[in-house]
Structure formats: structure tokens, C-alpha cells
PQR file with spaces between the fields and no chain letter, atoms N, CA, C, O and H, PARSE charges and radii, in Angstrom:
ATOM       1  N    UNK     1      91.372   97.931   93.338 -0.4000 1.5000
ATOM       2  CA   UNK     1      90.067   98.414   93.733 -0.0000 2.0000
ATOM       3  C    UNK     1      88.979   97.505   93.179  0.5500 1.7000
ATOM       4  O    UNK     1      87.878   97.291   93.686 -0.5500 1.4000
ATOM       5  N    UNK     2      89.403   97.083   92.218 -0.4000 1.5000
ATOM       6  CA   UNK     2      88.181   95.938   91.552 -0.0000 2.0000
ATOM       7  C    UNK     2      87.590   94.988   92.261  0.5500 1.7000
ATOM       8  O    UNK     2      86.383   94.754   92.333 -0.5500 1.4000
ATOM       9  H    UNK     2      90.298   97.257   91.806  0.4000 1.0000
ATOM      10  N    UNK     3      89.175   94.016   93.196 -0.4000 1.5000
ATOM      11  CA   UNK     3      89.385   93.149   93.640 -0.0000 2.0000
ATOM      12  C    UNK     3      88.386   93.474   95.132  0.5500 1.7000
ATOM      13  O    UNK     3      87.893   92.531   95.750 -0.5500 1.4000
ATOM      14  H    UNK     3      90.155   94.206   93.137  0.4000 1.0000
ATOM      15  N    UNK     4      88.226   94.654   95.492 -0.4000 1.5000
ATOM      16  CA   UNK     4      87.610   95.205   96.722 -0.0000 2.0000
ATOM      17  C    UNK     4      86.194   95.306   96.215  0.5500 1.7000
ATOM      18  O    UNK     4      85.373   94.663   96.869 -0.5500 1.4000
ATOM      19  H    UNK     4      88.627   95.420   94.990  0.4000 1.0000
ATOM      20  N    UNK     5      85.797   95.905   95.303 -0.4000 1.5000
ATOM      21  CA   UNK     5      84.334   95.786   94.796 -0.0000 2.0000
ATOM      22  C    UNK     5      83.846   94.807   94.592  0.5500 1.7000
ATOM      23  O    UNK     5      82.651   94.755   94.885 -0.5500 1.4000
ATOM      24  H    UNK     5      86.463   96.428   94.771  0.4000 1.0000
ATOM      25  N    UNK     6      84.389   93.748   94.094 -0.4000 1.5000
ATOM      26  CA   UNK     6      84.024   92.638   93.635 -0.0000 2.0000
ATOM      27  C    UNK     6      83.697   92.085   94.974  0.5500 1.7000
ATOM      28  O    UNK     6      82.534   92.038   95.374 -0.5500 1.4000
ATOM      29  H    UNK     6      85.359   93.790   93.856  0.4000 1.0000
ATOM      30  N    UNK     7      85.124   91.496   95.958 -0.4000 1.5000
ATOM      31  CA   UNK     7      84.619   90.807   97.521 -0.0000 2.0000
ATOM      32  C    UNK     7      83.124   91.284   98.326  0.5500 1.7000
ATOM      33  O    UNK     7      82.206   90.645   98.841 -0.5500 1.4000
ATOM      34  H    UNK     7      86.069   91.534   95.633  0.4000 1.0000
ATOM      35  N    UNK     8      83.464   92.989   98.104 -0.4000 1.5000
ATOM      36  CA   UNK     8      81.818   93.520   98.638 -0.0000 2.0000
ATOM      37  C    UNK     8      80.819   93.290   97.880  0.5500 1.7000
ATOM      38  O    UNK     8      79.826   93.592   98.541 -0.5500 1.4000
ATOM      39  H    UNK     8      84.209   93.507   97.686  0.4000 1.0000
ATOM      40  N    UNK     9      80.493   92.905   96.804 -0.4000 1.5000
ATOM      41  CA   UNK     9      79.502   92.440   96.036 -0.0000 2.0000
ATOM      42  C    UNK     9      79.476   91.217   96.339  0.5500 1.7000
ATOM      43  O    UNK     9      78.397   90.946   96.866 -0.5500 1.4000
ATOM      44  H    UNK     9      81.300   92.661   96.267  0.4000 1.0000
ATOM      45  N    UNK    10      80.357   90.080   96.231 -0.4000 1.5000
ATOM      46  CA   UNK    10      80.068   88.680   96.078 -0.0000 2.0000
ATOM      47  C    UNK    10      80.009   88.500   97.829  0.5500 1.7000
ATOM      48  O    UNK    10      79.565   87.385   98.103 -0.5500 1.4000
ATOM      49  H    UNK    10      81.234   90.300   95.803  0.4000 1.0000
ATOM      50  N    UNK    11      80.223   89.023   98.619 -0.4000 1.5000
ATOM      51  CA   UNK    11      79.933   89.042  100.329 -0.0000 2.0000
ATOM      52  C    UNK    11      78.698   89.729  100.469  0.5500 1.7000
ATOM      53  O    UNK    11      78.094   89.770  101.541 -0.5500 1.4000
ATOM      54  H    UNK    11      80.584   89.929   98.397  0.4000 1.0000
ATOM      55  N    UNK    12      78.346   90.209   99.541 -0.4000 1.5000
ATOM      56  CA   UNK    12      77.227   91.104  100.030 -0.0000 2.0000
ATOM      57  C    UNK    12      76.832   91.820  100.944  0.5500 1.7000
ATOM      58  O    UNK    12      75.871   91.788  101.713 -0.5500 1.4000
ATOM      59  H    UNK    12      78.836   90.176   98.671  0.4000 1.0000
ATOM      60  N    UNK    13      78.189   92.873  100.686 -0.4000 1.5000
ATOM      61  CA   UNK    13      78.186   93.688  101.784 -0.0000 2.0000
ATOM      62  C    UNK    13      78.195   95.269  100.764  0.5500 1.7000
ATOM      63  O    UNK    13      78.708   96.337  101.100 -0.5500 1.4000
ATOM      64  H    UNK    13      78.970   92.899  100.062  0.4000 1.0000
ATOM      65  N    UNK    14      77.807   95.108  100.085 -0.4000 1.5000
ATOM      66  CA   UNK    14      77.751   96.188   98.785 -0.0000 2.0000
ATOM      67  C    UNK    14      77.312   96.072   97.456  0.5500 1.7000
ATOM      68  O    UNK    14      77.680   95.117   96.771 -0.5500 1.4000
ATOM      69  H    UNK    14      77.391   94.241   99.812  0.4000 1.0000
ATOM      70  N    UNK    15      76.566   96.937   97.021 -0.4000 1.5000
ATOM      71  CA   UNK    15      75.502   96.422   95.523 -0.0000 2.0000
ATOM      72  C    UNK    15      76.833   96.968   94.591  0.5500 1.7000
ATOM      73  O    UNK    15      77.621   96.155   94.107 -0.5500 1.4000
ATOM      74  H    UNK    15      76.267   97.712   97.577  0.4000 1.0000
ATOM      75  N    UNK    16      76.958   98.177   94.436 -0.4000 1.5000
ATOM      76  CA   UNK    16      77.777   98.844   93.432 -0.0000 2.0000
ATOM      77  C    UNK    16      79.062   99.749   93.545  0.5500 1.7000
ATOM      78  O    UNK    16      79.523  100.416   92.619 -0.5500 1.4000
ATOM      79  H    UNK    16      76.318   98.837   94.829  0.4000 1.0000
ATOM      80  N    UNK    17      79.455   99.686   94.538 -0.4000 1.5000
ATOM      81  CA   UNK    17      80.416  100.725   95.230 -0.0000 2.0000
ATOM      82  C    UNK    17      81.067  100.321   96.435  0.5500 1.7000
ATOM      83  O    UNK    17      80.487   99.616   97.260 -0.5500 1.4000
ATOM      84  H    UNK    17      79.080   99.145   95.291  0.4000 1.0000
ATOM      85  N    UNK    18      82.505  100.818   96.620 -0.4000 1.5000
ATOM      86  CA   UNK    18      83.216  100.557   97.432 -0.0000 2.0000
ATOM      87  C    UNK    18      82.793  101.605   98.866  0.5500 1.7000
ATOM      88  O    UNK    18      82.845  102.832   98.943 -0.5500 1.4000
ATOM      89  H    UNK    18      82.976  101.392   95.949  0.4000 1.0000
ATOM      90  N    UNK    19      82.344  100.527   99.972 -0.4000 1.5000
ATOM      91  CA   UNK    19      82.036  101.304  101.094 -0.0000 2.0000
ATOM      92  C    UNK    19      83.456  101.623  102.139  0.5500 1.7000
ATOM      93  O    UNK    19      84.603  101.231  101.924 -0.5500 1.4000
ATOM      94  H    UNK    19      82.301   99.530   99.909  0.4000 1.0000
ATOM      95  N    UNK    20      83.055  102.307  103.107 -0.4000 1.5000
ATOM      96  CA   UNK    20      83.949  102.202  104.222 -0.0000 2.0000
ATOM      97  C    UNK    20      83.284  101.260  105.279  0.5500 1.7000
ATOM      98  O    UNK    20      83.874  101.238  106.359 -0.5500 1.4000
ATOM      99  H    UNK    20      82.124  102.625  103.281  0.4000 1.0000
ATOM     100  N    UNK    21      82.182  100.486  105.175 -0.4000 1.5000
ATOM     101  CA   UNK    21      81.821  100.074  106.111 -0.0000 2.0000
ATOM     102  C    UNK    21      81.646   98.540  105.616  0.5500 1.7000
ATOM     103  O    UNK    21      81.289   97.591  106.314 -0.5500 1.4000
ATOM     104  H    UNK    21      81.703  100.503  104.298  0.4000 1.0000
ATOM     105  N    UNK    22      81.990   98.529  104.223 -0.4000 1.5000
ATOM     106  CA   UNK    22      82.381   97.204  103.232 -0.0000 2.0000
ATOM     107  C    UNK    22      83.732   96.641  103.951  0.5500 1.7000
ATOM     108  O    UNK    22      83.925   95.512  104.402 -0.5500 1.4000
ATOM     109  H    UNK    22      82.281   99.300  103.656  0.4000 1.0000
ATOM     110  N    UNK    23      84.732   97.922  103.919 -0.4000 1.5000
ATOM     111  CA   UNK    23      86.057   97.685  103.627 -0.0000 2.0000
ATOM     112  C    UNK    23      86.621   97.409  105.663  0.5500 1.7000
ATOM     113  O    UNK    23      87.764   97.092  105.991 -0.5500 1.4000
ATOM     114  H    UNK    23      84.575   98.839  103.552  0.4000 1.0000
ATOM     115  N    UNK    24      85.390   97.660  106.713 -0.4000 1.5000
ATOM     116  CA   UNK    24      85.686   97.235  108.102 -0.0000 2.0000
ATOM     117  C    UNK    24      85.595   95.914  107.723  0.5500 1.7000
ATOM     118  O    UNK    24      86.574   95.177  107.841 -0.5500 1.4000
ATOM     119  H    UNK    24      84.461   97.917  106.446  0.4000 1.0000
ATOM     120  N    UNK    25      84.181   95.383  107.128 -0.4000 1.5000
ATOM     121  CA   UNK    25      83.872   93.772  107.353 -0.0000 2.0000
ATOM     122  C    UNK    25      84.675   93.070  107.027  0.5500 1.7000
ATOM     123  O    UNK    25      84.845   91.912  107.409 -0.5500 1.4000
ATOM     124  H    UNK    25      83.386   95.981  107.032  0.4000 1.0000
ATOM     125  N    UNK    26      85.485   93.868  106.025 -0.4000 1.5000
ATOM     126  CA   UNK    26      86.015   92.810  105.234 -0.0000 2.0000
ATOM     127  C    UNK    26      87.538   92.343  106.189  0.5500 1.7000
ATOM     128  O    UNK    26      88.083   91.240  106.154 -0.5500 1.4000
ATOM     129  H    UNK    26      85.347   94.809  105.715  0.4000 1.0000
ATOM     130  N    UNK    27      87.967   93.545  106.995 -0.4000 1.5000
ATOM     131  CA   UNK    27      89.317   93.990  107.785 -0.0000 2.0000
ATOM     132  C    UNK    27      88.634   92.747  108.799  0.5500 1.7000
ATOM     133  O    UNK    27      89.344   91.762  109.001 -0.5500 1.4000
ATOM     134  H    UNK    27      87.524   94.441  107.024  0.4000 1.0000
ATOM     135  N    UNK    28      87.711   92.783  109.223 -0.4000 1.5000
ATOM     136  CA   UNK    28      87.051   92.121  110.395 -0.0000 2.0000
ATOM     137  C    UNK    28      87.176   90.935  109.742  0.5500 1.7000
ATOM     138  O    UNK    28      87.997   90.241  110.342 -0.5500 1.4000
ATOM     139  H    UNK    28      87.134   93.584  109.059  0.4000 1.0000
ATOM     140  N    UNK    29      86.739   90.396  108.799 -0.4000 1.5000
ATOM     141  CA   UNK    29      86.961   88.809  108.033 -0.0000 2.0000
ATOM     142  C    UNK    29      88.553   88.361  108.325  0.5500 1.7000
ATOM     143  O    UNK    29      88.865   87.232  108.704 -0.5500 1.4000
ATOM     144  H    UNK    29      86.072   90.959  108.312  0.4000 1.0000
ATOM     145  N    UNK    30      89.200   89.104  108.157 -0.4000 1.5000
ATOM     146  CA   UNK    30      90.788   88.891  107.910 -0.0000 2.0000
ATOM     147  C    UNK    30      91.365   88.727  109.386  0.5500 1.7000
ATOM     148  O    UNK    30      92.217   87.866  109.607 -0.5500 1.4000
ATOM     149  H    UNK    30      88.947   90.021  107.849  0.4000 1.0000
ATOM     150  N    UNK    31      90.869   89.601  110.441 -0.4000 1.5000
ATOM     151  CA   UNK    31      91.049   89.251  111.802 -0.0000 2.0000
ATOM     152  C    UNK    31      90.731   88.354  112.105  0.5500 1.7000
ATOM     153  O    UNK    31      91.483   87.614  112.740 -0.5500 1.4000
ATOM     154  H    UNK    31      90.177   90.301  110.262  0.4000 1.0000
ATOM     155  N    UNK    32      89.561   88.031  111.812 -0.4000 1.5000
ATOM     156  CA   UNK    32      88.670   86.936  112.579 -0.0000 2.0000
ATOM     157  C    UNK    32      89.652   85.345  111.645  0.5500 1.7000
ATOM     158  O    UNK    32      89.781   84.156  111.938 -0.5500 1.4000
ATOM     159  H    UNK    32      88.950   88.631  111.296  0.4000 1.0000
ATOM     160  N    UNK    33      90.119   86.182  110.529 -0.4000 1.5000
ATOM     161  CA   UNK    33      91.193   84.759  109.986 -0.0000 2.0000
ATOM     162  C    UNK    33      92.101   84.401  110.858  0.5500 1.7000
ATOM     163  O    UNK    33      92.178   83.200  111.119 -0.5500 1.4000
ATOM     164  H    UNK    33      90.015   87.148  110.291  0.4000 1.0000
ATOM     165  N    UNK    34      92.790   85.117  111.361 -0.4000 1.5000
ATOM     166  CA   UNK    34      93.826   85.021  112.571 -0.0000 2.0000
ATOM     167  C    UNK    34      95.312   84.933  111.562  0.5500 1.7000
ATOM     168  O    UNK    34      96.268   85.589  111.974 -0.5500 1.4000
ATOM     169  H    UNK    34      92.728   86.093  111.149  0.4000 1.0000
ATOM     170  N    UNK    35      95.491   84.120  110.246 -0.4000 1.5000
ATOM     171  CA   UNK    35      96.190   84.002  109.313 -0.0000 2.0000
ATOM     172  C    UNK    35      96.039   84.165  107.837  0.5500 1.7000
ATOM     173  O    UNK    35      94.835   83.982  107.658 -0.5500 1.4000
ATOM     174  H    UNK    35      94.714   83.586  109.911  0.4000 1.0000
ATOM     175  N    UNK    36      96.484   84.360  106.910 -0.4000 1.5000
ATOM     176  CA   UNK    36      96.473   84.670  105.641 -0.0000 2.0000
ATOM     177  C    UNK    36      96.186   82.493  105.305  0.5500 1.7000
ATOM     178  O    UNK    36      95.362   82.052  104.504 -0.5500 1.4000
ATOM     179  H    UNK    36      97.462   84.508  107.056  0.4000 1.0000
ATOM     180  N    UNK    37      96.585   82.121  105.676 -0.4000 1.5000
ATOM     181  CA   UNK    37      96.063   80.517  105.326 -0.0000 2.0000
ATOM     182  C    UNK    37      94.681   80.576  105.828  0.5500 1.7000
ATOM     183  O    UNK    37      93.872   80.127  105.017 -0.5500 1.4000
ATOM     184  H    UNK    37      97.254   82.480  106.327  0.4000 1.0000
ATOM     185  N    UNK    38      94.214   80.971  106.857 -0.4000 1.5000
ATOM     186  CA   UNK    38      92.978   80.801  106.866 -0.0000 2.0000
ATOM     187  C    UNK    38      91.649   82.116  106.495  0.5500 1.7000
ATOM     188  O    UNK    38      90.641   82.420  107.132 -0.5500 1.4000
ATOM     189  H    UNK    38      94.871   81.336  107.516  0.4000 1.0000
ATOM     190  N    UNK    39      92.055   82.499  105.569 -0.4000 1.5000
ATOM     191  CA   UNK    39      91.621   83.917  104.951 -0.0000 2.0000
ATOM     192  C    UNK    39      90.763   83.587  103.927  0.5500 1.7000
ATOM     193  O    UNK    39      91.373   83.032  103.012 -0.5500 1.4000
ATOM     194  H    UNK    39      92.874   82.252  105.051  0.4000 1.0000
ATOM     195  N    UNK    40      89.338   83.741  103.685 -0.4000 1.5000
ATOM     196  CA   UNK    40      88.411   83.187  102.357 -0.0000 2.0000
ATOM     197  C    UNK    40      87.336   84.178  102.020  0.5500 1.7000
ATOM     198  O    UNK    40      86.190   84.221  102.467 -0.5500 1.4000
ATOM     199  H    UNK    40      88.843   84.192  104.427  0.4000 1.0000
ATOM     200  N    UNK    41      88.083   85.186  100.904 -0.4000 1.5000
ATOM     201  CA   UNK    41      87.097   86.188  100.782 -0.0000 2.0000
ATOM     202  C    UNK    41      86.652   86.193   99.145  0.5500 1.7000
ATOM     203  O    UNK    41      87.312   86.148   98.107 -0.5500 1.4000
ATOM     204  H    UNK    41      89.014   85.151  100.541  0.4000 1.0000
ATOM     205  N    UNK    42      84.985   86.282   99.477 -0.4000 1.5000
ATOM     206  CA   UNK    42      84.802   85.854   98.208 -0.0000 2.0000
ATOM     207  C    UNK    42      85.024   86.655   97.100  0.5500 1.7000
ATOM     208  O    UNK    42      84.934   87.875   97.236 -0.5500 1.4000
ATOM     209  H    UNK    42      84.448   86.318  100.320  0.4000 1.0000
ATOM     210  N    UNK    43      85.322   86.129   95.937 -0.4000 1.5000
ATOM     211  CA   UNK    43      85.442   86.882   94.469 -0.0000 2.0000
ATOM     212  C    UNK    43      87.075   87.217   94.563  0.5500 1.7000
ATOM     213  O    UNK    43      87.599   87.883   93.670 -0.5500 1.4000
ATOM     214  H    UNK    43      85.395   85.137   95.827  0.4000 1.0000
ATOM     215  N    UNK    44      88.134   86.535   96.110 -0.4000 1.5000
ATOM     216  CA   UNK    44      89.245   86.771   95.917 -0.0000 2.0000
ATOM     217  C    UNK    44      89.957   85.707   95.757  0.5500 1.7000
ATOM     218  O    UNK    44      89.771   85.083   96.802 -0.5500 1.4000
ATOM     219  H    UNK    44      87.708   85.994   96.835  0.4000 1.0000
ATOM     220  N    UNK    45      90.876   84.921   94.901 -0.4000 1.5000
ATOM     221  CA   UNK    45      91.471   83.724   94.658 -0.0000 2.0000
ATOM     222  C    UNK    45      92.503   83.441   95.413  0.5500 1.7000
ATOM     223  O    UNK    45      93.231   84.427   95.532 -0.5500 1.4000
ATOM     224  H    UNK    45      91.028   85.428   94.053  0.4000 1.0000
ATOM     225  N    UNK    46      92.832   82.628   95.906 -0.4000 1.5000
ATOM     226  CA   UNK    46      93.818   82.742   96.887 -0.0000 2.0000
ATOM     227  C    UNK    46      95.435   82.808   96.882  0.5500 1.7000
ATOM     228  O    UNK    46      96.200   82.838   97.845 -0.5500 1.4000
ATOM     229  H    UNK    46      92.241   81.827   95.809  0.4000 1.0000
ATOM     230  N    UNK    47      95.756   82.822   95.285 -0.4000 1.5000
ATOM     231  CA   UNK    47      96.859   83.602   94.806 -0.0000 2.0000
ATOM     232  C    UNK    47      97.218   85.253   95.084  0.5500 1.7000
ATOM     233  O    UNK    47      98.282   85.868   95.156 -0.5500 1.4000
ATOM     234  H    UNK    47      95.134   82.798   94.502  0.4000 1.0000
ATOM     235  N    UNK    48      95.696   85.675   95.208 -0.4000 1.5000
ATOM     236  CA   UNK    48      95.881   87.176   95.324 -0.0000 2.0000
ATOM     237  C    UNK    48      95.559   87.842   96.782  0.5500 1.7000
ATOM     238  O    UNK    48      95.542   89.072   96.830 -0.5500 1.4000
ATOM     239  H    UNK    48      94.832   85.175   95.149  0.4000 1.0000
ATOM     240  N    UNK    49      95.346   87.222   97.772 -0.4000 1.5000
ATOM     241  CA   UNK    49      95.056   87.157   98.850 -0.0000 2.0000
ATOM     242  C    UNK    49      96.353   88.326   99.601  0.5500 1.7000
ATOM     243  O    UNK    49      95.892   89.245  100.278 -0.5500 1.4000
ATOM     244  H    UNK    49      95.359   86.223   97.733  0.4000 1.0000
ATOM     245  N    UNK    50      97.516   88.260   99.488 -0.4000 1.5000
ATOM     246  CA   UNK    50      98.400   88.754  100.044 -0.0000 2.0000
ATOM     247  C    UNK    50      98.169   89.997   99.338  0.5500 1.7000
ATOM     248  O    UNK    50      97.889   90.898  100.130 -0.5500 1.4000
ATOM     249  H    UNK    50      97.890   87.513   98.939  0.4000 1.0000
ATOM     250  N    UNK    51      98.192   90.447   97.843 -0.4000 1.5000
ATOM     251  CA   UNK    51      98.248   91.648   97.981 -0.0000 2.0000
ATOM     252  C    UNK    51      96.818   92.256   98.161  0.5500 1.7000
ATOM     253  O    UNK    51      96.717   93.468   98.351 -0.5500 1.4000
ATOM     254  H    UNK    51      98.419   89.715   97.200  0.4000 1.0000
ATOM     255  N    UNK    52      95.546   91.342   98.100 -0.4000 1.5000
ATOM     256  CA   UNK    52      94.332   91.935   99.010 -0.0000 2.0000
ATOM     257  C    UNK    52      94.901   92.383  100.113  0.5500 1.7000
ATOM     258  O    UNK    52      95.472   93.462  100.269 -0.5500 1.4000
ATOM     259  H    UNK    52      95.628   90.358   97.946  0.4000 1.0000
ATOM     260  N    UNK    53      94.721   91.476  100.927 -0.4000 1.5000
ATOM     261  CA   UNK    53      95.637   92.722  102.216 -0.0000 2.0000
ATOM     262  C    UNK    53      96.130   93.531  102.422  0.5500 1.7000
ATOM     263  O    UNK    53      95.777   94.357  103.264 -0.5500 1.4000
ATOM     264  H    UNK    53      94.257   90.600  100.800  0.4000 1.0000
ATOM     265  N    UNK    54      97.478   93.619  101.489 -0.4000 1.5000
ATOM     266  CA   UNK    54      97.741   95.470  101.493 -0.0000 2.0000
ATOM     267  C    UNK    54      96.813   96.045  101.242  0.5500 1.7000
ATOM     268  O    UNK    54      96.496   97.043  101.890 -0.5500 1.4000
ATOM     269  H    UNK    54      97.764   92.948  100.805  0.4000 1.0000
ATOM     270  N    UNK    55      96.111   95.596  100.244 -0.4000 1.5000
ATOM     271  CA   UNK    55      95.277   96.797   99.606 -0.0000 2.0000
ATOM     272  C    UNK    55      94.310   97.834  100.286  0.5500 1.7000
ATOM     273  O    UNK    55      94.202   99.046  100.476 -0.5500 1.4000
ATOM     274  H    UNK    55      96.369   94.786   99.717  0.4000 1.0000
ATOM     275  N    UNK    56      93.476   96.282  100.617 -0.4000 1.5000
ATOM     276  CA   UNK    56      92.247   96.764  101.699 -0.0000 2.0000
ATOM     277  C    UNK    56      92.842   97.551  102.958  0.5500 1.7000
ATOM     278  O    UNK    56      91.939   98.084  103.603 -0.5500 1.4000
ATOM     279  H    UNK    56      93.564   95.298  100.463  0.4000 1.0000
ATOM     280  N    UNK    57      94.441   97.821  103.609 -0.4000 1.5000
ATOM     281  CA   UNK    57      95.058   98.159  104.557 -0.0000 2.0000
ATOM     282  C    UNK    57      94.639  100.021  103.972  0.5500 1.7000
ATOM     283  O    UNK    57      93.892  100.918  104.364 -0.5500 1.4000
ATOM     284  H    UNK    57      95.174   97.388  103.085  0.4000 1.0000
ATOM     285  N    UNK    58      95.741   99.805  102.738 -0.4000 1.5000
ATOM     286  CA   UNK    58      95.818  101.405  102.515 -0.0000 2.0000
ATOM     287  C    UNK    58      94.547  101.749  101.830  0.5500 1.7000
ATOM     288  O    UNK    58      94.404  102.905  101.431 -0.5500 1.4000
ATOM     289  H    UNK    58      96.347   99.077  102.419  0.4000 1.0000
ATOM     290  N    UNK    59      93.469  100.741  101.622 -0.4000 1.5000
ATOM     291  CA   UNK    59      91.970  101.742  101.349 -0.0000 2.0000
ATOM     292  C    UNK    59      91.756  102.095  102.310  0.5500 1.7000
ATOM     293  O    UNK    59      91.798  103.325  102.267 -0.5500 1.4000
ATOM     294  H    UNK    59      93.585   99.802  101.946  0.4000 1.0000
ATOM     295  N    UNK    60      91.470  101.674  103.492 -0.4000 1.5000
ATOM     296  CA   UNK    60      91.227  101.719  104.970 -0.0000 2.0000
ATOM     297  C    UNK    60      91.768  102.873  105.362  0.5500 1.7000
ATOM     298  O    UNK    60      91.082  103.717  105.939 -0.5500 1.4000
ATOM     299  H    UNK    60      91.436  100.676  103.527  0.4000 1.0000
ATOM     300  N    UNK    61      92.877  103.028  105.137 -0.4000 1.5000
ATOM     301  CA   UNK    61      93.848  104.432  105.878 -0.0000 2.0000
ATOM     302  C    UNK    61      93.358  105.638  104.436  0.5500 1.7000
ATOM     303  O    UNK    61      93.502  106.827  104.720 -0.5500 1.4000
ATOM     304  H    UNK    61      93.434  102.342  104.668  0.4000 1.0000
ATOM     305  N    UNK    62      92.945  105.394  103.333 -0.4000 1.5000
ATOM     306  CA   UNK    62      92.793  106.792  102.348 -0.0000 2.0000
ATOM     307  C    UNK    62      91.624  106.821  103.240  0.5500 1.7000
ATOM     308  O    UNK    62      91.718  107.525  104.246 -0.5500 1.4000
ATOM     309  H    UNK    62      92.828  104.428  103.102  0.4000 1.0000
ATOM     310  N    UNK    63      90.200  105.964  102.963 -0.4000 1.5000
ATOM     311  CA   UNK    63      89.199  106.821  103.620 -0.0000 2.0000
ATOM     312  C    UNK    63      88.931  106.967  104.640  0.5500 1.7000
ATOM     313  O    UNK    63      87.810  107.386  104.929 -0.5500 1.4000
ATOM     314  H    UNK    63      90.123  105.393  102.146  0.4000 1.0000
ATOM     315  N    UNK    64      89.946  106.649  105.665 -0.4000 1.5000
ATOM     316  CA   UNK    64      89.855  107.265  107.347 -0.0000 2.0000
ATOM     317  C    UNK    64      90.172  108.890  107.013  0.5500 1.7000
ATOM     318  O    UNK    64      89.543  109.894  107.348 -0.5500 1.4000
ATOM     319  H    UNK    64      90.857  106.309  105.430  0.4000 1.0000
ATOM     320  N    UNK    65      91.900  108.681  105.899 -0.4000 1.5000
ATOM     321  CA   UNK    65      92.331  109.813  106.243 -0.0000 2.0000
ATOM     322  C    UNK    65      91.615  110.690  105.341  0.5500 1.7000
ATOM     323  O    UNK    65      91.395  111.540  106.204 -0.5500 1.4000
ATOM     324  H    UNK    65      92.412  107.866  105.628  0.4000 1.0000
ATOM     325  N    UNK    66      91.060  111.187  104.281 -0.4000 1.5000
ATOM     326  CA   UNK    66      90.003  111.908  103.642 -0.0000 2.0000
ATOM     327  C    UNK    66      88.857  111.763  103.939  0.5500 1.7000
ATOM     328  O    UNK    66      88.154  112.066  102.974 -0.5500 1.4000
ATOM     329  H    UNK    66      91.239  110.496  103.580  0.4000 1.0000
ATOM     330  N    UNK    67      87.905  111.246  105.341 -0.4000 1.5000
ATOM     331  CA   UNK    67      87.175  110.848  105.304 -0.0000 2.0000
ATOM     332  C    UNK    67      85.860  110.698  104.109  0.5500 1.7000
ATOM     333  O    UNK    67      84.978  111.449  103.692 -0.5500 1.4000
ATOM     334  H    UNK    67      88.476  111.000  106.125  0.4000 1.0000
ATOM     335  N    UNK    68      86.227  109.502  103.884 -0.4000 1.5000
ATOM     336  CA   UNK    68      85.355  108.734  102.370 -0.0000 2.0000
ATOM     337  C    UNK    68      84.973  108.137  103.030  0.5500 1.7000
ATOM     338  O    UNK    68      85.526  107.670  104.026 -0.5500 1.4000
ATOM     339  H    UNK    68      86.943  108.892  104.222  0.4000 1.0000
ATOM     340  N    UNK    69      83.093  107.866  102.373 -0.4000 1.5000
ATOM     341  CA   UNK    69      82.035  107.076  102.896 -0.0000 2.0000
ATOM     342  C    UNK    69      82.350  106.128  102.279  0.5500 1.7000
ATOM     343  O    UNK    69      82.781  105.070  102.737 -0.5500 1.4000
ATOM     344  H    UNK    69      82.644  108.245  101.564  0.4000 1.0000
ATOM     345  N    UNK    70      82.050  106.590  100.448 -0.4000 1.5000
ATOM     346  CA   UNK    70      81.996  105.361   99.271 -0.0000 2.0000
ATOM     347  C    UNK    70      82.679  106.015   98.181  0.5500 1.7000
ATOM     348  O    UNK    70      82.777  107.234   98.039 -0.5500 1.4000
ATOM     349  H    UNK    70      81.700  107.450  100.076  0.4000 1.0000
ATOM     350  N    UNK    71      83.061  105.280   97.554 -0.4000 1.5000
ATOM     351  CA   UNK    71      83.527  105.699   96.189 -0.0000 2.0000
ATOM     352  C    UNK    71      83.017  104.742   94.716  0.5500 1.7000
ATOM     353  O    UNK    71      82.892  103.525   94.850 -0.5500 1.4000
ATOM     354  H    UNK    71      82.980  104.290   97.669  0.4000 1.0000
ATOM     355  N    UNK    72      82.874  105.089   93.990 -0.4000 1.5000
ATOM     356  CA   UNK    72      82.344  103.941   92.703 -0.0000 2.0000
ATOM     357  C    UNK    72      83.795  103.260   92.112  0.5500 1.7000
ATOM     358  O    UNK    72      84.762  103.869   91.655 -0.5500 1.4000
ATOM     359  H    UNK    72      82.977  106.078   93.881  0.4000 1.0000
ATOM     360  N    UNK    73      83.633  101.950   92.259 -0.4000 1.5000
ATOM     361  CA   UNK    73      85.075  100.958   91.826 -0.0000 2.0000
ATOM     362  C    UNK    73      85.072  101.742   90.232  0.5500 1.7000
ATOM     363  O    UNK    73      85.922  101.442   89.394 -0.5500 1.4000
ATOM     364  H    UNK    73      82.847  101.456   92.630  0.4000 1.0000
């Protein structure tokens, strides 16, 4: 979750808190990668890139499925 606060802060797509509308752009960054080689999200190193992806997958599916706006990292 850090790793998700942090990308929405250093993307500036979030001051202090993990959004749901952080955690589309960021799904949308990763599409628009087409591949995990071409994937560059900031405040994420590219060692940790693969398990970003899961991550941001099953944040995506908790706050669809509880519908969550934001939560504080």
C-alpha cells in the first residue's frame, strides 16, 4: 500500500491518500504500457514493478468490491 501512495503522490494524482480514482490512472498507465518492460511508474523501481501489479489489481477489486473512495496509506 505504501508503494501505491507513494506512485499517487509522486504522479500526482493524490496529496495524502490512496484514491480509487488514483488507483484507475494508475491501471490506465499500465495498459497504456502494453508490457511490464514498458511500465514507468513513479516512486516505483523497476525491481518491484511485478508485484506493483498484483497489488494495484487486488486494490482495484477490494475497493470496487466494498465500494472505497479513499483510504489513508
Amino acid at each position: 500500500m505504501k508503494s501505491m501512495a507513494l506512485a499517487m503522490l509522486e504522479g500526482g494524482l493524490s496529496t495524502d491518500r490512496i484514491r480509487k480514482d488514483g488507483l484507475q490512472a494508475l491501471l490506465q498507465l499500465a495498459i497504456d504500457a502494453e508490457h511490464l518492460d514498458n511500465l514507468r511508474v513513479p516512486g516505483v523501481s523497476r525491481d518491484r514493478l511485478p508485484v506493483f501489479a498484483g497489488g494495484l489489481s487486488i486494490l482495484i477489486a477490494l475497493f470496487d468490491l466494498f465500494d472505497i473512495q479513499k483510504c489513508q496509506s
